[in-house]
C-alpha positions in Angstrom: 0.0 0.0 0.0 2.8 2.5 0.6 5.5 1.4 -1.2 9.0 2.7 0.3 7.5 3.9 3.2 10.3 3.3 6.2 7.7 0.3 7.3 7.7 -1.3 4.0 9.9 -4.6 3.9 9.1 -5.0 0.2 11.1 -2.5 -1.2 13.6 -1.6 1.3 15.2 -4.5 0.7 17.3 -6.0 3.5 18.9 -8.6 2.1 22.5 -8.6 2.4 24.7 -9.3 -0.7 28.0 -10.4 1.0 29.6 -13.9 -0.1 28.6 -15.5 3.0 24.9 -14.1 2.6 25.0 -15.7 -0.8 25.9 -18.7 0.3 23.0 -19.1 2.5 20.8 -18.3 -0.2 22.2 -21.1 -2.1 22.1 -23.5 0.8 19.7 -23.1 3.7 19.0 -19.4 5.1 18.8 -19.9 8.7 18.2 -15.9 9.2 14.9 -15.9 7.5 14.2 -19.4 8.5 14.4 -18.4 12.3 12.7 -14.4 11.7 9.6 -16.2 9.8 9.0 -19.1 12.5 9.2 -16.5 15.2 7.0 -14.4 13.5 4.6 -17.0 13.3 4.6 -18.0 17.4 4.4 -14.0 18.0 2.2 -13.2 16.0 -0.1 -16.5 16.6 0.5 -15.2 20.4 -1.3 -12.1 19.8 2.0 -9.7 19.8 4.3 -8.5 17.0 8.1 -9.6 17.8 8.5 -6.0 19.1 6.0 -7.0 22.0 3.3 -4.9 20.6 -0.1 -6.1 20.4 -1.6 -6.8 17.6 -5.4 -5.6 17.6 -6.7 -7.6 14.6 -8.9 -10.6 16.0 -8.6 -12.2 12.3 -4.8 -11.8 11.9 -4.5 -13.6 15.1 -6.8 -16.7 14.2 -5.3 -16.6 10.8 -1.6 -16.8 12.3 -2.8 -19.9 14.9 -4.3 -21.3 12.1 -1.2 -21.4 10.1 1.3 -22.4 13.2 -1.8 -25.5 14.0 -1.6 -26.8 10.6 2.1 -26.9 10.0 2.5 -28.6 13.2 -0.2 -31.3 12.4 1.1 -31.8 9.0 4.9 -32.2 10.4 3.6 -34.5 13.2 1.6 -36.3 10.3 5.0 -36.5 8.1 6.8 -38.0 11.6 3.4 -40.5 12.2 3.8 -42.0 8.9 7.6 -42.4 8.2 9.1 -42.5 11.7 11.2 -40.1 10.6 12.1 -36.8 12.5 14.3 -35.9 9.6 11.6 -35.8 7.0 9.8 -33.8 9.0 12.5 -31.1 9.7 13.0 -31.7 6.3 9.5 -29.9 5.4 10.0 -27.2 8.2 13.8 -26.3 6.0 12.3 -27.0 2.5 11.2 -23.1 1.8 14.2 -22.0 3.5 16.3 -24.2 0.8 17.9 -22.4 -2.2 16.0 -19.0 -2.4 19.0 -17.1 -4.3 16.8 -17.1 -7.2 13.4 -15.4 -5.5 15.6 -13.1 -3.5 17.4 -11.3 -7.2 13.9 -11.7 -8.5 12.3 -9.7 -5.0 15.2 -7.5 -5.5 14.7 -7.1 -9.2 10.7 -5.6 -8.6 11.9 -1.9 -6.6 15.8 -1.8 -7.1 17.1 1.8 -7.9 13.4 3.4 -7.9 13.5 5.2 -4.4 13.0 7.9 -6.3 10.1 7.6 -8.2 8.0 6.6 -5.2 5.7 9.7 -5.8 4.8 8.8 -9.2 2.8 5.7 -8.6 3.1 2.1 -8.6 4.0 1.8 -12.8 6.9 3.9 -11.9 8.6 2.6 -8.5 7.8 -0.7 -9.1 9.1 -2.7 -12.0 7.6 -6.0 -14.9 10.1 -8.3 -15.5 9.9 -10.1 -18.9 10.5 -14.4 -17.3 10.1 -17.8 -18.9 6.4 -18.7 -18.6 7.5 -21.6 -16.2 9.6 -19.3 -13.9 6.8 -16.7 -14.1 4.4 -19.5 -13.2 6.4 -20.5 -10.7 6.6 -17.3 -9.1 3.2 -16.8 -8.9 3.7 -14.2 -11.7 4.7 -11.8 -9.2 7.4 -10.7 -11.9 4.4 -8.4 -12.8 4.7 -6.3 -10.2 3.9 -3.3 -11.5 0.5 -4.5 -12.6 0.1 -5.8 -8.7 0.8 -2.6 -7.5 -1.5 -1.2 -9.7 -4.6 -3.9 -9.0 -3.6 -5.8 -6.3 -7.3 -7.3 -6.3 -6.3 -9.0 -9.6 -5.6 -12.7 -9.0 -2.2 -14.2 -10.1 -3.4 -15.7 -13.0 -5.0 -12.7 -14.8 -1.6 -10.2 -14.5 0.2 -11.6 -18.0 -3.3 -10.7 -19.7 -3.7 -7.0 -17.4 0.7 -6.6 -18.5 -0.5 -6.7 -21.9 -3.5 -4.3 -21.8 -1.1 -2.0 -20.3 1.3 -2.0 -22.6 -0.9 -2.1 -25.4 -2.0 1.3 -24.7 1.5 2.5 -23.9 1.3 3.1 -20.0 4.1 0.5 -18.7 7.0 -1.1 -19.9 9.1 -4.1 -19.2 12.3 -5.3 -19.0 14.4 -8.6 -18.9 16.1 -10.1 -16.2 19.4 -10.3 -18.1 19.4 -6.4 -18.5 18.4 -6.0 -14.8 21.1 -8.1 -13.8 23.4 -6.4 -15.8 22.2 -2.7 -14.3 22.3 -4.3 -10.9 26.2 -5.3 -10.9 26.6 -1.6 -11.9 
């Protein structure tokens, strides 16, 4: 909703780009493996991790509801292979080689700080992706079109992208030239 305001985790990226950092990304990040399961206990506690309440009842149930079903399906996982590691396995498995997502998170507000006045088809960026990656990615690589409608669903962004640029409001770029920008 307010893109590059000081609360906004989206665009103020924090990800760190040091070798080490990168390595975790390729591996197992353990950082955002340990901030999203705390998260999750707060906030299903009724408190953000600052110790602040949090006054939304449905945020709450929805949070419980989330930490209750991952723990039945792990305990479900354990029941039926009598395997804690297959279970841990489950718990690590989004955690587990998110390089790619985090260039492609990075790639949506990189280097647009200051166009965050001029609307969401200006400090937020389309990336042009292989239908399978954009697929994959929930086609969140049309992030400009989210930013515009984020009521759209997933699905119908390609066919919003190219009513857009069919009347000449938005562009979009590669991920090979945003890379190349990005090194710079």
């Amino acid at each position: 909703k307010n893109t590059f305001d000081p609360k906004d985790l989206e665009a103020k990226s924090e990800e760190n780009w040091s070798i080490s950092a990168i390595t975790f990304y390729l591996l197992i990040d353990f950082r955002l493996m340990h901030k999203k399961i705390s998260y999750a206990i707060f906030n299903s506690l009724g408190k953000y991790p600052s110790g602040e309440c949090i006054k939304c009842i449905p945020a709450i149930n929805s949070a419980r509801r989330i930490l209750i079903v991952n723990i039945i399906i792990m305990t479900i996982i354990m029941w039926a292979t009598n395997s804690i590691a297959l279970s841990l396995l489950y718990l690590i498995a989004p955690f587990t080689g998110t390089l790619c997502n985090k260039i492609l998170a990075k790639s949506q507000h990189h280097g647009l700080e200051n166009k965050k006045d001029d609307g969401p088809l200006q400090f937020s960026r389309t990336m042009k992706l292989p239908y399978v990656l954009s697929f994959l990615y929930a086609n969140m690589n049309y992030h400009a079109e989210h930013h515009l409608a984020p009521s759209i669903p997933f699905y119908n962004l390609p066919e919003f992208h190219k009513i857009l640029l069919r009347n000449g409001y938005i562009e979009s770029t590669t991920l090979r030239d945003f890379l190349r920008n990005f090194k710079k």
